[in-house]
C-alpha positions in Angstrom: -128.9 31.0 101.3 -125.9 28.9 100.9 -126.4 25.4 98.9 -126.0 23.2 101.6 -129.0 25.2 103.6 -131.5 25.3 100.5 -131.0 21.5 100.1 -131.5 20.4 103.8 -134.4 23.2 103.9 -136.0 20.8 100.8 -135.5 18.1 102.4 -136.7 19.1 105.8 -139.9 19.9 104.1 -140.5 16.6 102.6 -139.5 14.6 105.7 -142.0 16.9 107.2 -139.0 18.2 109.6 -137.8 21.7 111.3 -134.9 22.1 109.7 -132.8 21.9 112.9 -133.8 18.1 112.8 -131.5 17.4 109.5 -128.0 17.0 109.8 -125.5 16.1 106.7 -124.4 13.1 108.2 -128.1 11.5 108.1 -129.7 8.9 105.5 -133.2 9.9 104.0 -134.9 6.9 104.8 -133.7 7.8 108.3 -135.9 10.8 108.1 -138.9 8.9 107.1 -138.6 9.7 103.2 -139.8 7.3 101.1 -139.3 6.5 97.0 -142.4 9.4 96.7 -140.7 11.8 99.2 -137.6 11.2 97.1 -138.8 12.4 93.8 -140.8 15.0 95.4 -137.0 15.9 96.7 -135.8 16.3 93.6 -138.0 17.8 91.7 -137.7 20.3 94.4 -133.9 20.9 94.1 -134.2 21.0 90.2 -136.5 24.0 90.5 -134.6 25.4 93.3 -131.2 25.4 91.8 -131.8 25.1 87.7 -130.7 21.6 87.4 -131.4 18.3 85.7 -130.9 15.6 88.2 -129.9 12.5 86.4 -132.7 10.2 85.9 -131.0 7.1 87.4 -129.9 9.0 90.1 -130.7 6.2 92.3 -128.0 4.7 91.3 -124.9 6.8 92.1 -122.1 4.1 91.0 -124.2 5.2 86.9 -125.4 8.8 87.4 -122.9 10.4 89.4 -125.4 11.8 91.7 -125.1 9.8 95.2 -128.8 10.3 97.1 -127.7 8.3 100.1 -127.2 11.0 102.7 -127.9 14.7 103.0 -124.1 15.6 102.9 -123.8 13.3 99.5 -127.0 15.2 97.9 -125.2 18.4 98.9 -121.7 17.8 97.0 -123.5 16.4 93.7 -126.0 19.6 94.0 -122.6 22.2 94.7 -121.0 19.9 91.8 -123.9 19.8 89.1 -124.4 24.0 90.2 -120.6 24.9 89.7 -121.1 23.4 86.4 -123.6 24.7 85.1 -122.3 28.7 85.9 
């Protein structure tokens, strides 16, 4: 499964969502995910992918790791997994 599908598979699940209902293009608190849903989202793609998501990733403009939309959590997860191999 390709990056982009594990991530909007994660976040399917925590917006409680088939996964057909998540496109890049959408904001999380458009699908109902709240500050809880968001760390439950990321603690989910650490596991999933090996990562460490930056603590203050709230705050893209500090961490480098944008959580504003689907598509942005895609690129910073494709970017932190390309660096780690």
């Amino acid at each position: 499964m390709s990056v982009k599908n594990r991530v909007i598979a994660i976040i399917a699940e925590q917006a409680v969502l088939d996964v057909d209902q998540v496109s890049p293009e959408m904001r999380l608190d458009e699908l109902g995910i709240d500050s809880l849903g968001l760390v439950e989202s990321v603690f989910a793609i650490e596991e999933a992918f090996d990562i460490s998501v930056p603590f203050n990733a709230n705050a893209p403009e500090q961490s480098g790791f944008d959580m504003t939309t689907v598509a942005s959590i895609i690129a910073a997860v494709e970017d932190m997994v390309a660096q780690s191999a």
